[in-house]
N, C-alpha and C positions, 0 to 999 in steps of 0.2 A: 538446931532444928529438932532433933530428936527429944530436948526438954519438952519445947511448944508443945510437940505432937502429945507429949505425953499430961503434959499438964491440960491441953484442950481435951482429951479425953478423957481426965478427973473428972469434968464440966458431970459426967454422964452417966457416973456412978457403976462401972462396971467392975465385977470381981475378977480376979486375977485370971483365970480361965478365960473370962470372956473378953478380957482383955488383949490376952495372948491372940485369941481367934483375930478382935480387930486389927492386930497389928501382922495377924499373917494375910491376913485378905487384903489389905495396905500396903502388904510387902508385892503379893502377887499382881496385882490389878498396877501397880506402880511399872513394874517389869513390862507384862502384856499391854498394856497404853503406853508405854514409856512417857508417864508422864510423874513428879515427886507427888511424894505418899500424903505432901499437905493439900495439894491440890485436890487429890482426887477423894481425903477427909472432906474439903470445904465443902464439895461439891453436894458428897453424901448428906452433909449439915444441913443445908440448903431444900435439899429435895425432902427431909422430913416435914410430912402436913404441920401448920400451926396449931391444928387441933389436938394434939399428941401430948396428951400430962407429960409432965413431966420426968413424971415417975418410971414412964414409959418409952423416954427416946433415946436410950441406951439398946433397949429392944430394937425398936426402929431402926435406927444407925445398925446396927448387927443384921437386920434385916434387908436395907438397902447397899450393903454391903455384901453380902451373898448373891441377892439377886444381879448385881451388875458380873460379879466372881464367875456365878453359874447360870447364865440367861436359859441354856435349856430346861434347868430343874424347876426355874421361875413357871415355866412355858405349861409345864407336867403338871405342876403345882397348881396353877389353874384351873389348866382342863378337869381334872380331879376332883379338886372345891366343885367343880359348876357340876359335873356329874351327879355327887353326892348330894348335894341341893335339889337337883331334879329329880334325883330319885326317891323322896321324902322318906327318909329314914323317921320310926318314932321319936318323937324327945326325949332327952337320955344317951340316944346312942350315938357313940363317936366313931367315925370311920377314918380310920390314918391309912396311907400308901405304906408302901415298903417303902425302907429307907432309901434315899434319893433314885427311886422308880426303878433299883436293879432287877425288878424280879417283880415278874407279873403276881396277881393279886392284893389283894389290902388285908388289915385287922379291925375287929370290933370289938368294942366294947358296952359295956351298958349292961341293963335290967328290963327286962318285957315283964310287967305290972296284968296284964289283963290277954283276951283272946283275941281282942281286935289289934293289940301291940304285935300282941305274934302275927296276926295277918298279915296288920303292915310291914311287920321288917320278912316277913316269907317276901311279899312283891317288891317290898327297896332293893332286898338283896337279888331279886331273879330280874330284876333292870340293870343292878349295877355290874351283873356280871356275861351281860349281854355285851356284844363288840360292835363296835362303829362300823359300819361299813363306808362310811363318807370318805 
């Protein structure tokens, strides 16, 4: 079994790092499902969109693999994305969370080009850092 696994994830092109990650997230999600570590590969295989180059479903799979590991961080991760979308930041600038949401606020990155760039990201940021009350 342990061949298979490993040989099905050659399929996917993954370096040695990110390989190890697959097979700890395979080891854990195996334990917490009690279910084997092929199964709950197939399932992740399966659940990658057909649209996905190929080049790219090694990402994918490392993706769908995290998200089932950490449904809440999936959750955060979300709300986050949709936030920053609403908040129309200029283009350029990149807004990340803290790493897995331990710790209130985010980082930016990027270039403001002009006066009106500075305007927009003054009101992106005084939106995004307004609290939900819902």
């Amino acid at each position: 079994m342990e061949a298979d696994l490993v040989q099905i994830l050659s399929l996917y092109r993954l370096n040695q790092n990110k390989l190890r990650e697959v097979r700890e997230r395979l080891s854990d999600l195996s334990k917490r499902d009690e279910k084997p570590e092929e199964r709950i590969l197939e399932e992740a295989i399966r659940a990658i969109p057909p649209n996905v180059q190929e080049s790219q479903r090694g990402d994918a799979l490392m993706e769908i693999l995290r998200d089932r590991r950490y449904p809440r961080y999936r959750q955060k991760k979300k709300e986050f994305d949709e936030k920053v979308k609403s908040c129309r930041f200029p283009r350029g600038i990149q807004v990340y969370p803290q790493p897995w949401f331990e710790e209130e606020g985010f980082e930016i990155r990027g270039r403001v080009n002009s006066e009106g760039e500075k305007e927009q990201l003054v009101q992106a940021l005084q939106k995004m850092t307004v609290r939900d009350t819902t």
